[in-house]
N, C-alpha and C positions, 0 to 999 in steps of 0.2 A: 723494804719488806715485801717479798713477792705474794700476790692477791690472795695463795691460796692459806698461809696465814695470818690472813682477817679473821678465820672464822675462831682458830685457837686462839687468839685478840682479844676477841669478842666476848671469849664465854667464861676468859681470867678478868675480865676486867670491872671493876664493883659498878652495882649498880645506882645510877641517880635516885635519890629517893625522894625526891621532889618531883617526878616526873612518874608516868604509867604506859601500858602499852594497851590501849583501850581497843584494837579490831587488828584481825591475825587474818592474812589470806584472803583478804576480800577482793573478788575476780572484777576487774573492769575492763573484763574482753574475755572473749572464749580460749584462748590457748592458754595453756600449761603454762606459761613465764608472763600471763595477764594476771598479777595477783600483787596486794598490796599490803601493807600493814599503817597502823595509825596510831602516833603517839599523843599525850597531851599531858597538861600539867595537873599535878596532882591535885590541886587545891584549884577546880576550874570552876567560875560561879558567872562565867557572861561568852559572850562569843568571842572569840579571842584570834589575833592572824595567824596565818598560816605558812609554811615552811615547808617545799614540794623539793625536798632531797635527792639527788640523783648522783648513785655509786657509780667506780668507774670501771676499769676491769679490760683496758684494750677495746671495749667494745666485744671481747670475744669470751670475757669470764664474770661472774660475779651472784652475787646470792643476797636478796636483801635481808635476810635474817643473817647474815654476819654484820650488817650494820646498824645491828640494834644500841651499841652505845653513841654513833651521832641521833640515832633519832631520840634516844635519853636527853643528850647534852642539849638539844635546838630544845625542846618539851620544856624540860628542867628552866629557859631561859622565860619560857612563857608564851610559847607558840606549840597550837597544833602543827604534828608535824607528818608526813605523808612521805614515805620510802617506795618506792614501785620497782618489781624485777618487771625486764622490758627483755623482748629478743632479742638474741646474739647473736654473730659470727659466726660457723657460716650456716646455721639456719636461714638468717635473711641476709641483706646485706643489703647498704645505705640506700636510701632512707629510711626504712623500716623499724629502725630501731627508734628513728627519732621520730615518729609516728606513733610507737607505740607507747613512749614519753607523753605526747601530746593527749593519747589519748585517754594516758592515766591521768593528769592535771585536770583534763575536762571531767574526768571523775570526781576529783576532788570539788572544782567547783558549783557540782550540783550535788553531792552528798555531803560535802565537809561540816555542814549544819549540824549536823546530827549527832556530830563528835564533837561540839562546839567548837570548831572553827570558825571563824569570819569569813565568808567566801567572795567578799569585797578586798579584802585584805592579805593579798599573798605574794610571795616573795619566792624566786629561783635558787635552788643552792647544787652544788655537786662540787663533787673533784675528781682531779684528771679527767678520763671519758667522761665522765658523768658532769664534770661541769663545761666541755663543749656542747653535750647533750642542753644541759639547761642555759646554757650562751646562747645557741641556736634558738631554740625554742623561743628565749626574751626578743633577740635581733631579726628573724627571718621572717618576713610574712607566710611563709608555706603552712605553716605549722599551726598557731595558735591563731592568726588573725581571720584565718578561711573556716576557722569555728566560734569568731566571734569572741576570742577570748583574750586578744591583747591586750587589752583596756583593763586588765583584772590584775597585771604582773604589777605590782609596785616599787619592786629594785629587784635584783638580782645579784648573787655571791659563787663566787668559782674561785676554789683553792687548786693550785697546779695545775690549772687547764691550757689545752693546744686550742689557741686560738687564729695563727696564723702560719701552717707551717708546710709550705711547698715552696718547692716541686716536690713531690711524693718521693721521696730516696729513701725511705726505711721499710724494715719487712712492714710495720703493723701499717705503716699509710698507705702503702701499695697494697695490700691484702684490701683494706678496707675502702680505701678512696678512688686507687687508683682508677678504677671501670668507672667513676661517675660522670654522667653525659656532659656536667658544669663543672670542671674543677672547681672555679675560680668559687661558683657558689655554695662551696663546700667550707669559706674559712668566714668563719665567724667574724674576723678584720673587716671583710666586706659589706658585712650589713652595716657596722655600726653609722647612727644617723643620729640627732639632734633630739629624736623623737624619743630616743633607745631610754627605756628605764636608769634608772642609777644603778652601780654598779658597785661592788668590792671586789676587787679583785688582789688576789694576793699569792704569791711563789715562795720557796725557800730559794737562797742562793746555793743551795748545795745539790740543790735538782739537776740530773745527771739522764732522765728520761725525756720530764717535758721542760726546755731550758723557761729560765727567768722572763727571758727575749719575749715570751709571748703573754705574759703579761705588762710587759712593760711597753708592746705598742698596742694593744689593745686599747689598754687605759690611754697612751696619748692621743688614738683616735679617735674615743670616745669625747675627751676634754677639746680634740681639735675641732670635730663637729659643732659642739655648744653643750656637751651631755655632760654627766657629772659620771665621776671616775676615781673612788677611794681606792688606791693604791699603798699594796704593802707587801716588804720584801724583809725573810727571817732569817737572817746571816747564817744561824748553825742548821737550816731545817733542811734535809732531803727530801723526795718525790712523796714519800705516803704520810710523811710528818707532819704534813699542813693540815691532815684528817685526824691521825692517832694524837694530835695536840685538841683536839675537840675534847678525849676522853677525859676521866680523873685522873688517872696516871701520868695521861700525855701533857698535863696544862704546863706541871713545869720546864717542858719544852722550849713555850712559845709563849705570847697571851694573844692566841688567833682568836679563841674563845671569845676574850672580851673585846679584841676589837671587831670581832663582826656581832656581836650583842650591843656593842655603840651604832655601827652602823644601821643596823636593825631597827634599834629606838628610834632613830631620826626620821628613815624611809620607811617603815613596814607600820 
């Protein structure tokens, strides 16, 4: 499904009614694409963890109000849940974008109180771009630990994510990667360390964009190090499936749903 119908997706698709959309546009940085939204569970009576979502889009497209039904589905499971649009391609270009990731998460952990979140209690999620963005973020010291904030990740979940994938030979990697000063520390494969959060990581076999391949050494790098590494792969699901399986419609797809809602209970 090409990105730009997410947002027709999005506005056919029913609404969780266990869940609510509690704060619209809340700026965690002065530019235009610094702005966030906040979901949480309907029935919310204590501080509850938290779920820091990151859409994908090439790195070069995306809008977080077309992903208002993951931020329903994570909500609805019983996690506040935090969607951030972040700059794109080619307004910035790398690292900037995953910077301004970081810088929305550090948002979250000194406001998320307020929306009763836990802000002891949070977890990574994204697909495609959006979960290298939040790979990065959990694995890289650049990012969250130079703010003091690596100690707060408590797992981490990426559907369809490029975790390991050079030499740069495609238009979007050479657009986006190609000029970085470090290749090598541009693949999220290299961080992984012993230290690294739990992980879910999970592909369709039918993914035709970002192959299976990268999660499937991811995760054995993760488990090779000493790190834990839930591993799952959906025979009939394609590139945006492992997301639009989040939604009501999409569950009978897949049950991505419920196994990153297991995962979730165990680590989050």
């Amino acid at each position: 499904m090409p990105i730009s119908l997410f947002s027709l997706f999005n506005a056919l698709c029913p609404k969780e009614w266990r869940s609510r959309k509690v704060a619209s546009s809340i700026p965690y940085g002065l530019g235009e694409r610094h702005r966030l939204d906040v979901y949480a569970p309907r029935k919310l009576k204590q501080p509850v963890p938290v779920v820091f979502f990151v859409y994908g889009g090439s790195w070069s497209d995306g809008d977080r109000r077309n992903y208002d039904f993951a931020g329903r589905a994570m909500a609805a499971l019983g996690y506040v849940t935090v969607i951030a649009d972040y700059r794109l391609v080619p307004e910035v270009e790398y690292p900037l974008f995953l910077e301004d990731c970081a810088d929305a998460f550090a948002w979250t952990v000194a406001h998320i109180e307020r929306y009763g979140g836990d802000p002891n209690s949070l977890a990574l999620m994204g697909h495609s771009a959006g979960a290298y963005n939040a790979v990065m973020l959990a694995l890289h010291p650049q990012y969250l630990e130079r703010r003091g904030l690596l100690d707060r990740i408590c797992c981490m979940v990426g559907l369809s994510g490029p975790y390991d994938f050079m030499p740069f030979d495609g238009p979007i990697s050479l657009r986006v990667f190609g000029a970085a000063p470090d290749p090598m520390g541009t693949q999220p494969i290299n961080h992984a360390k012993r230290a690294s959060p739990p992980a879910f990581l999970a592909s369709g076999d039918k993914d035709r964009i970002v192959y299976p391949r990268n999660t499937k050494v991811l995760a054995a790098k993760l488990r090779r190090e000493g790190g834990i590494a839930v591993e799952k792969h959906y025979p009939s699901l394609g590139h945006p499936h492992t997301l639009l399986a989040l939604s009501i419609p999409g569950r009978r797809l897949a049950p991505v749903l419920a196994d990153v809602a297991r995962f979730l209970r165990q680590y989050l």
